[in-house]
Each structure stands twice: as structure tokens, then as C-alpha cells.
N, C-alpha and C positions, 0 to 999 in steps of 0.2 A: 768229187774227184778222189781216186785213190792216190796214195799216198807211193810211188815209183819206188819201192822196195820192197822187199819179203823178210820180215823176222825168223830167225833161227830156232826151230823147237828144241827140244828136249836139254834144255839150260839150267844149271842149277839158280838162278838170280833173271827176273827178269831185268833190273834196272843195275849195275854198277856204278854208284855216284866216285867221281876221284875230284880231289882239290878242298876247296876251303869250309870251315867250319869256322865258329864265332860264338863267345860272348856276348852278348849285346846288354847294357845298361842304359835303358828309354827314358828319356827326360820328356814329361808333357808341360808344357807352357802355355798359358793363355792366348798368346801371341809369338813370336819370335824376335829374340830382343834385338832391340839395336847395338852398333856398336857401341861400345864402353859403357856399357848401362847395367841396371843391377833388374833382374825382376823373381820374383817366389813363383816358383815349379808348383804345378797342381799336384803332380804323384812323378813315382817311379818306379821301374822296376829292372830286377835283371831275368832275363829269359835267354835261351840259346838259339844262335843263327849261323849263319854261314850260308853263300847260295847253294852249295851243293851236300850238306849236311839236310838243309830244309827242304829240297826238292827230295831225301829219300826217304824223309817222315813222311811228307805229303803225300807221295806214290803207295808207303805203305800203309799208310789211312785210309786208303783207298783201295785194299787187298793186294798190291802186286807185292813180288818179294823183293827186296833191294839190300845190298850192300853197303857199306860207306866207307871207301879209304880213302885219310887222310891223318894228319899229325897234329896231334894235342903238346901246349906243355906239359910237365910234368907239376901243376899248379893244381890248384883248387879250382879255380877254373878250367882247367882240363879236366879234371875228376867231375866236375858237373856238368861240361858238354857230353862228352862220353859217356855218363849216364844216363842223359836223356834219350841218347841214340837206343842204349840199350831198352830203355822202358819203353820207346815206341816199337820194338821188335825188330829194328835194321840190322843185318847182320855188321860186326865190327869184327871180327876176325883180326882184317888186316889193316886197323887203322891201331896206333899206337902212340907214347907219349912220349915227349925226348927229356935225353934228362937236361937239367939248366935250361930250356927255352921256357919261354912266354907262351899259354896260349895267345892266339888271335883274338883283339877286343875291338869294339867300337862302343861311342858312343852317340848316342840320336836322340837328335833334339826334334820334338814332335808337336808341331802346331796345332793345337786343341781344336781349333775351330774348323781346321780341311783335314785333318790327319796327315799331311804332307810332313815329311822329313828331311834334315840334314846328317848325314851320315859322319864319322868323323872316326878315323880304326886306323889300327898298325899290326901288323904283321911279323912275325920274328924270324928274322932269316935261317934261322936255326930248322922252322920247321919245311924248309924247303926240298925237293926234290931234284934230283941229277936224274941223267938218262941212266945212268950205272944202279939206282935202288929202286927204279919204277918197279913197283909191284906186277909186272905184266901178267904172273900168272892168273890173279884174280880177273884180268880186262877178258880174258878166253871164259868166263864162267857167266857171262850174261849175256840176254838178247840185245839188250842196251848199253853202252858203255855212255855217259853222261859228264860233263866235267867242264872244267873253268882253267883255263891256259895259265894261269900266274906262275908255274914250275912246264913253259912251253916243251922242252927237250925229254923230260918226263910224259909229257903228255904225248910227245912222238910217238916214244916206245908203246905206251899205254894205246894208241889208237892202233899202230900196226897189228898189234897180238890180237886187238878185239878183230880188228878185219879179216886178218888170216882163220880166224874161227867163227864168219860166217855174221859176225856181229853188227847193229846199227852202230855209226858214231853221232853225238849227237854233244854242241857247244852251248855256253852261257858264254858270253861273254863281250865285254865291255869296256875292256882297254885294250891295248897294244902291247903285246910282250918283246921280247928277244926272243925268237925260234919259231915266232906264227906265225910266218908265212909258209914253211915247211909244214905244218899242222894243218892248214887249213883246207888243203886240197886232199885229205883223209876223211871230210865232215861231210858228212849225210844230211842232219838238219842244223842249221845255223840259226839261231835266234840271237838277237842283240839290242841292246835299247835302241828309241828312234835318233840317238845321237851319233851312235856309233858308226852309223856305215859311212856314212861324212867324213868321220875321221880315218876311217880303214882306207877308202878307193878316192877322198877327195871330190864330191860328190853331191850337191848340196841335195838335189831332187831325188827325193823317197823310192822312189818306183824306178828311175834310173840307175840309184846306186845297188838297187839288188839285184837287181839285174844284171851291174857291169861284177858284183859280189858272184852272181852266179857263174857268168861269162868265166870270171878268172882264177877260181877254186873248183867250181866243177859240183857243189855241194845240190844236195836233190833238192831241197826246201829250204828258201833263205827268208829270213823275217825279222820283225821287228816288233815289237810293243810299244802302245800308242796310251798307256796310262790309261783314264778312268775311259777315253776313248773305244778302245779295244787294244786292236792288232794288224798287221800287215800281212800275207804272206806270198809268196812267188815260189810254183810247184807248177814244173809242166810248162811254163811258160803264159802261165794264168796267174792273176793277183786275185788273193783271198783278202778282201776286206771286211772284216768283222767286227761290230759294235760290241761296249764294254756292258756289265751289268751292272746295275744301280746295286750299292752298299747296302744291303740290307739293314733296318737303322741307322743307316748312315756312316760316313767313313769315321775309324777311331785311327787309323795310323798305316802306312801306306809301304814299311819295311815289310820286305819280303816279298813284293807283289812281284814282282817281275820272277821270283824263283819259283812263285805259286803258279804263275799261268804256263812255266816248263813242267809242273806238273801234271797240269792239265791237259795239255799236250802230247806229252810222252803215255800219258793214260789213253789219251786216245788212240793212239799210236797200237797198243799193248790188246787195246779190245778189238781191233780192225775197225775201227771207224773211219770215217771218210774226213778229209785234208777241212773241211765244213765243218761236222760235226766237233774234231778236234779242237780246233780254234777255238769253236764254241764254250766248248769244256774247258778250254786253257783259262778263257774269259771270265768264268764262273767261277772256278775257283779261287782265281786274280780275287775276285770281288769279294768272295766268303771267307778269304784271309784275311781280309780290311776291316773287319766289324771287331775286332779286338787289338790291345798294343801285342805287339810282338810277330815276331817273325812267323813263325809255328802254333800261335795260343787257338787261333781258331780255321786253321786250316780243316777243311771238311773230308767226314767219313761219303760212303758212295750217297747215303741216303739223301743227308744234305745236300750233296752236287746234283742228285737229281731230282729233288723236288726244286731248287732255281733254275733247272733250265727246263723245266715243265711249265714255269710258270707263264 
């Protein structure tokens, strides 16, 4: 099945990532402690994350050209997200550092034995968006506009500019803001965890709620991620169900899976593949982020992605 839209040529970016970047400090445990318990960490480390930071490493790992706007503090942690961006070759132009905010941190406790996580992060309201500072100019420079609603009214403006200029819109996301539901009927592809649509339409049944998702936003491809499982999707009025890839050596830590398999995705999207093969790719990648801790440590160049889906 193809995919019910046309990408826009002659774009200076294919991907425009807008929203959040992160800190991440990985805590691995042997197990995951109980309450009021004391136990010794195996390792740790800090690495940089955010969903929509790590989905434009991933894409440009992958050859496409990607952007990244969004707001760092003016921290040492900010000076180290933002240089990661720049060492993997994202363009940063238009992301910047405020002054007196906090970057964005989390921290994740990581089950040694499944790679499962618990996430645990704050946010500085400092580094928030209004409809009045959205960068729209950048959302007009890519085939894809890309993003995470947590500054929703920013993200309005950001989605119209991208539409008015021929652009896909395309969502991460996983809670409920103030202003998404104006947002949402601008979204071309909707991906969300498989928790999420329950909580959006009320919903309990998978296949019902993306549908009642599609019925009432209007978005061309609505889905969900189903963890080591696969994936969900509903295009055309057809469900793409798609099995997950075995971890190569095994799972080490399972942060960032869900912003690896939009890169997979969007990759697909980028080379004309089919609403199939995409998933696929989404799936694949999901899986070859997981063989290392960290959000971004082992996300895969093309070679790697396509010797596992050859396999």
C-alpha cells in the first residue's frame, strides 16, 4: 500500500524535528528495586535524548538532512546536548539556549535483565514555546515537519506554515496537552504508544480507537507501537500489522525505542516505500537502538538497517 500523500521536492531539510531534547543519566540495576530498599547500580552513564532531538540523529544516520529546533538551558547540559546535535551533522540553526533555564533531564532506571526502563525527567518551563515565538519560518524548509505537542499552540503555528508550504505533518506523541485538539486535525501521520489512543478517544479496543482517531482528526495514517511486539497501523482504511525484530544480542535498554521506530518510519516515508516496507524499517530500527544503553548510542547507519531486514 502506498502511503495517501506526495512529499514536496526541492526542500532545503528533508526532516524538521520541533520539541524536546534531553539529558538522560542511565542507571542499570540488576533488578528494579523495591520500595524503600537500598541496591548497587551495575554502571552508568549520561548520554543525550529527547524524542524529537533523537529521531533527527537517527534520520541523519541514515543519510536524510534534518534540522532540530528546540531550547536548551544555558547549562552544561545544554552545551552537551547541543553538541551532540552538532557532531551528528543536524542542522541547529534555529534551536538555542535560554539564559537561566534548566536543560531538560531524566533520569532511567534500567533493568539489566530485559532492558525495560523507568523514565523519571522534568522539564523547565522556561524552555517553553507560545504561538507568538514559534519558529514557523524553519516548519516552510522541510518535506517533513516532525514534533512532540508539549508547547501545543506553538506547534499550531509550526504545523500551518509547514502545510501552507506543501509539507507532511507528522506527531510523537503520548500525553494530552492544552491546544491538541486544534493540532491534531493538521497531522498527516499520527504515531502514539499503544496506551495512548485509550486515553485520547476513550477507547479501550486497539483497532477501534484508531479508527474512531482517524474518523475524528482526519489524519492519513494513525498507529501505535506495540514494543518488542511490533506495530499497529491504519492507512486507507486497512490495518498494517507488523511484527517486532529480535535484539540483536539481546535487549541492553529499551529508552528511545519508540523515537527509533519514527525514524524508521519517516525513513520510509523519505525513500517512497510502501506503508509495509515502512513499518518494517520502523521495526528495525526500534530493535538495533536496543543493543546498547542510551537513547542514540546504537542507533543504525543504512548498512546496519539493511542487513537486519535482509535477514
Amino acid at each position: 500500500m502506498r502511503f495517501p500523500f506526495k512529499l514536496a521536492e526541492n526542500k532545503e531539510f528533508d526532516v524538521v524535528g520541533f520539541g524536546t531534547n534531553a539529558v538522560d543519566y542511565l542507571i542499570i540495576v540488576p533488578e528494579y528495586p523495591a520500595y524503600n530498599s537500598k541496591i548497587e547500580l551495575t554502571d552508568y552513564v549520561q548520554a543525550a535524548g529527547g524524542e524529537i532531538a533523537t529521531t533527527t540523529v537517527g534520520l541523519r544516520r541514515l543519510g536524510a538532512r534534518t534540522a532540530y529546533v528546540g531550547r536548551f538551558g544555558d547549562d552544561k547540559e545544554g552545551d552537551f546536548g547541543l553538541q551532540t546535535l552538532r557532531n551528528e551533522g543536524v542542522d541547529v540553526s534555529f534551536a538555542e539556549q535560554i539564559e537561566t533555564a534548566r536543560t531538560q533531564i531524566a533520569f532511567i532506571v534500567i533493568d539489566e535483565r530485559s532492558g525495560e526502563r523507568t523514565v523519571i525527567w522534568k522539564r523547565d518551563k522556561k524552555l517553553a514555546y507560545t504561538e507568538k515565538d514559534a519558529p514557523v519560518e524553519i516548519a516552510a524548509r522541510g518535506r517533513i515537519l516532525h514534533f512532540t505537542p508539549h508547547d501545543a499552540r506553538a506547534c499550531l503555528e509550526m504545523a500551518r506554515a509547514a502545510k501552507n508550504a506543501g509539507a507532511i505533518v507528522s506527531i510523537d506523541i503520548d500525553n494530552i496537552f492544552e491546544g491538541i485538539e486544534d493540532v491534531l486535525p493538521l497531522v498527516d501521520i499520527f504515531v502514539s504508544s499503544a496506551e495512548f489512543p485509550e486515553k485520547l478517544v476513550g477507547i479501550n479496543d486497539k483497532k477501534t480507537a484508531l479508527r474512531e482517531i482517524k474518523s475524528r482528526y482526519g489524519c492519513a495514517v494513525v498507529g501505535m507501537t506495540l514494543g518488542e511486539t511490533g506495530s499497529l497501523l491504519l492507512c486507507e482504511n486497512e490495518f498494517i500489522r507488523t511484527d517486532g525484530f529480535e535484539v540483536p544480542n539481546g535487549c541492553k535498554d529499551t529508552t528511545g525505542a519508540g523515537d527509533s521506530f519514527r525514524v524508521g518510519l519517516l525513513y520510509g516515508v523519505l525513500q517512497g516505500k510502501s506503508v509495509e516496507e515502512s513499518a518494517r524499517m520502523a521495526n528495525a530500527v526500534a530493535a538495533l537502538k536496543c543493543r546498547a544503553v542510551g537513547a542514540r548510542t546504537s542507533l543504525p547507519d543504512e548498512k546496519e538497517l539493511f542487513n537486519l531486514l535482509s535477514q
